[in-house]
N, C-alpha and C positions, 0 to 999 in steps of 0.2 A: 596144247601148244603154249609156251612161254610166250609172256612180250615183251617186244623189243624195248630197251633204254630209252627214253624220251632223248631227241636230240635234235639240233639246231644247225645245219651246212650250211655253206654258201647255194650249194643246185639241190639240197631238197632237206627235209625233214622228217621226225615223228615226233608227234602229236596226240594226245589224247583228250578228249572231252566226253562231260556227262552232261545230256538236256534232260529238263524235266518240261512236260505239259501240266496244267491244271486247266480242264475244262470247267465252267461253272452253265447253267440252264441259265439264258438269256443277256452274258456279259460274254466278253471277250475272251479268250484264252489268257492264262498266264505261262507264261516260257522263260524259264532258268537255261543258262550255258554257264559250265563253270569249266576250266582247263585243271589238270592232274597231272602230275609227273608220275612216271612210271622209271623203277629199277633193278636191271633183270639181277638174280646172283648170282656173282662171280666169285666162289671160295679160291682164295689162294691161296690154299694148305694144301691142293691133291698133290700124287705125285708128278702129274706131269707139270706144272708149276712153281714145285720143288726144285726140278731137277737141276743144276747149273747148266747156263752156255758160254760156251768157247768155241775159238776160231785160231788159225794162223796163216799166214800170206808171207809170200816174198815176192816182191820184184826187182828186177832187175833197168836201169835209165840204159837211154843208147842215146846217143845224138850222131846222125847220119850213120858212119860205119864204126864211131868208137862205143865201147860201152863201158860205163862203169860200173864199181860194184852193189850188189844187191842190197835193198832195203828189206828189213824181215820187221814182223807185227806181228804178237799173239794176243791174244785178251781175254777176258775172263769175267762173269758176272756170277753170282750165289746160286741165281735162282731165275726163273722165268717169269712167274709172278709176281706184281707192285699193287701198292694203291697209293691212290695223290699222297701229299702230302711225305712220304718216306724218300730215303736217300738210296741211288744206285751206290753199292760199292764196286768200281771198278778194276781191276787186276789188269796190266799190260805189261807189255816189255817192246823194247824199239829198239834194233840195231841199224846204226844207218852206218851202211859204208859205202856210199856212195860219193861224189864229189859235190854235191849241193846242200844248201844247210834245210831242215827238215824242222815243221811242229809235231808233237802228236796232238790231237784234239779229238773229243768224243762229242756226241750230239742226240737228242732226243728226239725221234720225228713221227709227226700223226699223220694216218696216212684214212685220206677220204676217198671209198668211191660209192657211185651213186650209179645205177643200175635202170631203167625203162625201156621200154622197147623193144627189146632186144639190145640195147647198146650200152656202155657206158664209160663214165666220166671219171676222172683219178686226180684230184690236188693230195698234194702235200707240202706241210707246214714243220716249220722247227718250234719244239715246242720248251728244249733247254740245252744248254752246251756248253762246254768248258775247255781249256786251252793248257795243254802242257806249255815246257821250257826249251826255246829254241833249240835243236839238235846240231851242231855241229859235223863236219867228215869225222870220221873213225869214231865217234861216241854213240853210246846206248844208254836208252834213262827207263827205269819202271816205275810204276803205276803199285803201290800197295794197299789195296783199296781208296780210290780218289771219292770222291763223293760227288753223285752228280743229283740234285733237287728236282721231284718230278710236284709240278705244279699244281695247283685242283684241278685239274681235264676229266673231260668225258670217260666215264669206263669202255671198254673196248666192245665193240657190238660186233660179233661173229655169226650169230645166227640170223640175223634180216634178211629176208629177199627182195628187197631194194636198197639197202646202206649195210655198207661194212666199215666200220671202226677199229684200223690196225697202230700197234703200235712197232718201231724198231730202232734197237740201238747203234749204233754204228760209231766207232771207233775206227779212228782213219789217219795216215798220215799226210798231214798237208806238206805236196812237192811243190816251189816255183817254177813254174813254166813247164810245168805235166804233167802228169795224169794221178791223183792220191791212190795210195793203198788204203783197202779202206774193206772191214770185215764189220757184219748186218749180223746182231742176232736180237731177232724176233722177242716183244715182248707183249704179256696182257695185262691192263693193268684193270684190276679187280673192286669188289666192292665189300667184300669179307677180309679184314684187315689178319694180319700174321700172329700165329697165336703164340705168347711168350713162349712153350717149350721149343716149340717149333724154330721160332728164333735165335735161342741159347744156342743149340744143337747145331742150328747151320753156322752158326757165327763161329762154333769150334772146331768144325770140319774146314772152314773156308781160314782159319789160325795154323790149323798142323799144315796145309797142301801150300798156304802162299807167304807167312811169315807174319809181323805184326800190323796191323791195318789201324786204318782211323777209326775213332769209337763213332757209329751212325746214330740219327738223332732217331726215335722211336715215334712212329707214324701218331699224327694228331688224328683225334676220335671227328667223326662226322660233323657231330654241330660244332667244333671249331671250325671246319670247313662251309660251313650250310653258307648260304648265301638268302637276304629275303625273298620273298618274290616282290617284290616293291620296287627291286632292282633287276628283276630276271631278265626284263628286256634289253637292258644294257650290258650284257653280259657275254658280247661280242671282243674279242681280241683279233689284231691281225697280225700274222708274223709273215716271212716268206720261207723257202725251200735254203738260198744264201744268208752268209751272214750280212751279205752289205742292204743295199737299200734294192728297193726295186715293187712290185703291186702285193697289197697286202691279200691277206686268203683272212676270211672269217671262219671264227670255230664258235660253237657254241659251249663254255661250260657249264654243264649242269651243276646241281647241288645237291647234296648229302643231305635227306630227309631223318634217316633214321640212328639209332645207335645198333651196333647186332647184338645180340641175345649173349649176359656173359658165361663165361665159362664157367663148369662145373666145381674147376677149381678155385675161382673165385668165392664162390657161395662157402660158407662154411654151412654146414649140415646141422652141426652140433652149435650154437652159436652160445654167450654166457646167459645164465638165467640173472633178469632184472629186478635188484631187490627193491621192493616198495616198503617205505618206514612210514608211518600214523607219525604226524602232529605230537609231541611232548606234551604240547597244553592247546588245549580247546580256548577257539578264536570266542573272545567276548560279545555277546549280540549287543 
């Protein structure tokens, strides 16, 4: 059985340590505690990580018995799987023809729950988000990959039997005075970063289906992310579920220990032979 992601909630944790005893004949014991981070892998090359998600919605406003007309929202992301530090590319379209002026905005949200007892507990936090251009009646605005920054956070922990670590995107229209449209698609965000072909390939499938998009920055290696441990205890953030003010929720982000192993293609096999030249003249004693 794998183990869980080391991690830090507000109602609970994991945690790992190693004790060591030394007994000696007629002294006291010696006792070491040392704490470990542990990092389960997440490849985000399989297929079902691969695959893109999309959504579309419409609704319709009423106020008492008049209604007017429908707001529609689709949206579009590459792929399922992230890791910190990369950029979502966004794909939307917004048609608002309704009689109220309308945002699109998208949002990144970490979602905690925490399991004992039999019972359990669910916070969620915003963890990044971005605001289209005011929508006017009778106009529509898209989205040709927007770029949304996912931060160093916690990788996703799915398999815990007391903590789950979910991530979700949601893309939403902000209405004044009722209810947003607002489409969830599910994301994991991993600890085996995207492997260049892997990326060329989707970035040219995600060019013929939506047209030309922003160039995304290319995910930073681990130890630009790593954090020391010197500071790991402070390494509390609070954000809330709204944008405005209100009680903060604590997350813990962990830190990028390792590099992964490079790719085959990296390595050259065959690499140049190094030529070693002797001295001209022999150094004088």
């Amino acid at each position: 059985m794998a183990l869980a992601t080391s991690f830090e909630g507000k109602h609970g944790s994991v945690r790992y340590w190693v004790k060591a005893e030394l007994h000696r004949p007629w002294l006291l014991p010696v006792k070491v505690k040392k704490e470990f981070i542990v990092f389960e892998h997440i490849d985000i090359n399989t297929p079902l990580l691969l695959s893109p998600q999309a959504g579309s919605k419409e609704k319709t406003l009423c106020c008492w018995f008049c209604a007017s007309g429908p707001i529609s929202l689709s949206a579009k992301i590459e792929r399922k799987g992230y890791t910190p530090g990369e950029s979502i590319q966004i794909f939307c379209e917004v048609e608002n023809s309704s009689s109220r002026v309308v945002v699109p905005k998208a949002a990144l949200y970490q979602t905690q729950t925490f399991f004992a007892k039999g019972k359990g507990k669910q916070i969620q936090q915003l963890v990044s988000n971005l605001r289209g251009e005011t929508l006017p009646q009778g106009k529509s605005q898209s989205w040709e990959g927007r770029l949304l920054k996912i931060p160093p956070v916690s990788p996703s922990i799915l398999d815990c039997p007391i903590i789950r670590v979910e991530y979700v995107l949601v893309v939403y229209v902000d209405v004044p005075g009722g209810l947003n449209l607002s489409l969830s698609l599910p994301l994991v965000i991993g600890t085996i970063p995207l492997h260049a072909s892997t990326s060329r390939s989707s970035s040219i499938s995600s060019c013929c289906s939506w047209g030309p998009t922003e160039t995304p920055e290319a995910p930073p290696s681990y130890s630009e992310l790593a954090i020391s441990e010197s500071h790991r205890r402070n390494c509390l953030v609070g954000c809330d579920r709204s944008e405005g003010g209100g009680g903060s929720l604590l997350t813990y982000i962990t830190e990028f220990r390792y590099l992964p192993p490079p790719l085959y293609s990296e390595v050259d096999p065959y690499p140049d032979p190094v030529e070693v030249r002797r001295p001209e003249t022999c150094p004088s004693r």
